[in-house]
N, C-alpha and C positions, 0 to 999 in steps of 0.2 A: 529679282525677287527670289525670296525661299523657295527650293525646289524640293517635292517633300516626296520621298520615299519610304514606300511599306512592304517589308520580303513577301510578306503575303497577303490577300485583302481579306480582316478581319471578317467573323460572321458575328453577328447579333441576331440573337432570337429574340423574335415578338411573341410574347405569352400569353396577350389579350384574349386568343380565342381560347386557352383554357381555361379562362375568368371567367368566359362567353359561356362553354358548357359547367364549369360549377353552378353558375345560376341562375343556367334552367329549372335546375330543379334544386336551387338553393343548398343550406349546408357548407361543407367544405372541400367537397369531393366532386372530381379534382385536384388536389394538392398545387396550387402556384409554385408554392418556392417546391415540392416535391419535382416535379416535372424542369423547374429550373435548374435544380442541385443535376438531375440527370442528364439535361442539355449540356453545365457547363464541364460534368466530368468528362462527356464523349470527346471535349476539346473544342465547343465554341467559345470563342472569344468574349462573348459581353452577352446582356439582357436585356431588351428593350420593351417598355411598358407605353400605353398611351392611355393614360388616364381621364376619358371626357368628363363630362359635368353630369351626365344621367348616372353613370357608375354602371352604365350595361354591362361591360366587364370588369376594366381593372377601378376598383376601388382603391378609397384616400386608405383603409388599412390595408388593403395590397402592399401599397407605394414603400411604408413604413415599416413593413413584414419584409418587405425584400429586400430592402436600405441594409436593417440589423442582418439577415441572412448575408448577402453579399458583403457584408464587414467581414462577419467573424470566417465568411468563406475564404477572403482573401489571404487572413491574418495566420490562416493555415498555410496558403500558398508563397506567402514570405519567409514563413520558418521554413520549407523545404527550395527556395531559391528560384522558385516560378511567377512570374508577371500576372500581376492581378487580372483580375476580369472585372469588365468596364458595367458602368448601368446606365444607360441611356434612357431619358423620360423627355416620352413630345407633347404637345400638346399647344391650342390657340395662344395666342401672345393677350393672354389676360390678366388681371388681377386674381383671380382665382387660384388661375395655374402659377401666376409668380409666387406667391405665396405657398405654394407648395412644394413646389420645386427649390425654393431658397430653405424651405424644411429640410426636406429628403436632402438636398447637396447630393447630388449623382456627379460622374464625371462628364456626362456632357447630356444638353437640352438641344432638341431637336425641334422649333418652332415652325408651326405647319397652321396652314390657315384652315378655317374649318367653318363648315355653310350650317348652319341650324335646317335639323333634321335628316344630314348625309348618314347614308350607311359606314362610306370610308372615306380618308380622304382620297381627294382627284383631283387635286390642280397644286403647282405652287403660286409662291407671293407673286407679286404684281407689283416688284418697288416703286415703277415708275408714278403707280399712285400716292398721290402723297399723303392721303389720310394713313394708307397703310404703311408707310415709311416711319410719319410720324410715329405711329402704336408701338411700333417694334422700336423707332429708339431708346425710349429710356427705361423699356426692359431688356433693351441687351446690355445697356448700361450696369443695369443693378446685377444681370448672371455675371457680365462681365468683373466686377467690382468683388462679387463673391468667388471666385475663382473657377468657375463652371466653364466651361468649352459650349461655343454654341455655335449650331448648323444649321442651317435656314433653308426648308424647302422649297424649292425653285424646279422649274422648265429650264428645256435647251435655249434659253434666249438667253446667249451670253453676253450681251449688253448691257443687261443688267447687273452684271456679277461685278462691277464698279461700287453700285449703291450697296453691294454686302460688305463689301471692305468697307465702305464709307460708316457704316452702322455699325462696324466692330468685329462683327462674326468671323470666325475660324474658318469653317467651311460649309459646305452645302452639301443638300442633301437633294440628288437628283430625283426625282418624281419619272419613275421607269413604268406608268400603266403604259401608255402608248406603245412603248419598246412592244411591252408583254404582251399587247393586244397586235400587234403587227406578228410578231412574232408566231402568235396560237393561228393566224393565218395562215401561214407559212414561214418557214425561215429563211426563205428570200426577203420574205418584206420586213422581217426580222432582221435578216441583213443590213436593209435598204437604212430603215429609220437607224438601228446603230451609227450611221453614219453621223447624223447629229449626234450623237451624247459624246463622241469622239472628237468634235469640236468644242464643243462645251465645256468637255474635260480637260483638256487643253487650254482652254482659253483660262479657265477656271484656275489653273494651277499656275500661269505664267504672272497670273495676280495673287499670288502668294496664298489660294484658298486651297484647304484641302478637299478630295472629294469624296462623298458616300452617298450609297445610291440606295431604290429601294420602291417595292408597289410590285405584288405578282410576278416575282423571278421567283422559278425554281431551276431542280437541276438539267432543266431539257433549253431551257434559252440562258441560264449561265453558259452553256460551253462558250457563245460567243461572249455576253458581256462581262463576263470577270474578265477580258482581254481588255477592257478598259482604259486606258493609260492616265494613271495615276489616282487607280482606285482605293480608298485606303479602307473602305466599310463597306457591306451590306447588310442593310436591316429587311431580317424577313420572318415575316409570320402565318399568313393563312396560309399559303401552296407548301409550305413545308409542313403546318399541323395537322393540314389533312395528309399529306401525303404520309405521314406518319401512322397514321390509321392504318394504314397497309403495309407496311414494314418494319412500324417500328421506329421508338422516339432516338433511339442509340444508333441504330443502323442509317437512318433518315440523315440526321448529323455528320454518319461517317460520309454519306456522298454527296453531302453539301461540300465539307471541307473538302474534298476531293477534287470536285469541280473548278472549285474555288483555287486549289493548287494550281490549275491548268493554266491560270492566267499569269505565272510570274514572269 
């Protein structure tokens, strides 16, 4: 199987919570793509959005407002010989979100299962069921078909990870609360659970999937998990937005990637 190597494990920022406080108190302000443009200059790698169906935060003009921004962002960074920055959009395996997503055309969809009335998500799929298998095939089918890279959020149950090949998907996207919640315990037990995602990852990539993780990592339980093996993304957004509050959206970035270096 394809054995996939990345010098470094990208960062993607989740922007949802600056959606979150523009409307609170409605208007415009905070600036989405404002607050993006200064993520991706600090040197994050990509943007991630997760657009639910209430529109609590990122709304369908979000999605489309970022789309165009992140064009003409790139189209700069090709004239000067630098690698685009990616846009990742997740969201439940619906007709809603296919349809939107087959809009936007991002470079990769992130399909995450999601319970009516969840604050966040908290679990991955469950391929072994087969209503949920069904769902997801013949919308990976149709990302597939339109050139989209898709990554399916799953648990360390890497037994599974058979039925994501089986479906088509690229790779997967680890569901790290547990980590993170082991971890705020202590970092032994932070240790301890790493152990699984270190199989998983492994198991995950010897079947040609690639891996990106994501759920409550900031930079106090990165030092262990960007050690990862054969981590190619993390998507992060709350512990970094808030932590941003206190240092600073540029500064905050710089010791993510930082962290982030630690794992090559």
């Amino acid at each position: 199987m394809k054995s996939f190597f990345f010098p470094m494990t990208q960062l993607s920022v989740n922007v949802n919570k600056i959606a979150t406080l523009r409307n609170s108190r409605g208007g415009s302000i905070p600036s989405v793509i404002q607050i993006s443009e200064i993520i991706l200059n600090t040197g994050a790698h990509g943007i991630t959005i997760h657009p639910r169906e209430d529109e609590r935060h990122i709304t369908k003009q979000d999605v489309f407002e970022l789309q165009n921004f992140l064009k003409s962002y790139n189209e700069k960074l090709a004239k000067n010989g630098f690698p685009k920055k990616e846009f990742n959009i997740e969201g439940e395996p619906s007709e809603r979100f296919l349809d939107l997503v087959l809009a936007a055309k991002p470079d990769q969809v992130t399909l995450v299962p999601v319970k009516p009335g969840e604050i966040t998500s908290d679990h991955g799929f469950d391929l072994k069921n087969k209503t949920v298998f069904q769902t997801l095939e013949p919308m990976v089918k149709k990302l597939t078909q339109a050139g989209i890279r898709i990554s399916l959020f799953m648990e360390t149950d890497f037994l599974q990870y058979p039925l994501v090949k089986e479906l088509g998907a690229q790779r997967i996207e680890l569901y790290t609360g547990p980590f993170a919640n082991a971890y705020d315990r202590s970092p032994e037990e932070g240790k301890f659970s790493f152990k699984s995602y270190e199989t998983a990852a492994t198991e995950a990539n010897k079947l040609g999937l690639a891996v990106n993780a994501g759920h409550d990592l900031d930079t106090n339980n990165l030092k262990i998990f960007a050690k990862l093996p054969h981590l190619a993304e993390v998507s992060i957004g709350h512990r970094l937005v808030s932590q941003s509050l206190i240092d600073g959206m540029e500064t905050t970035i710089q010791n993510y990637l930082k962290v982030l270096s630690q794992g090559i």
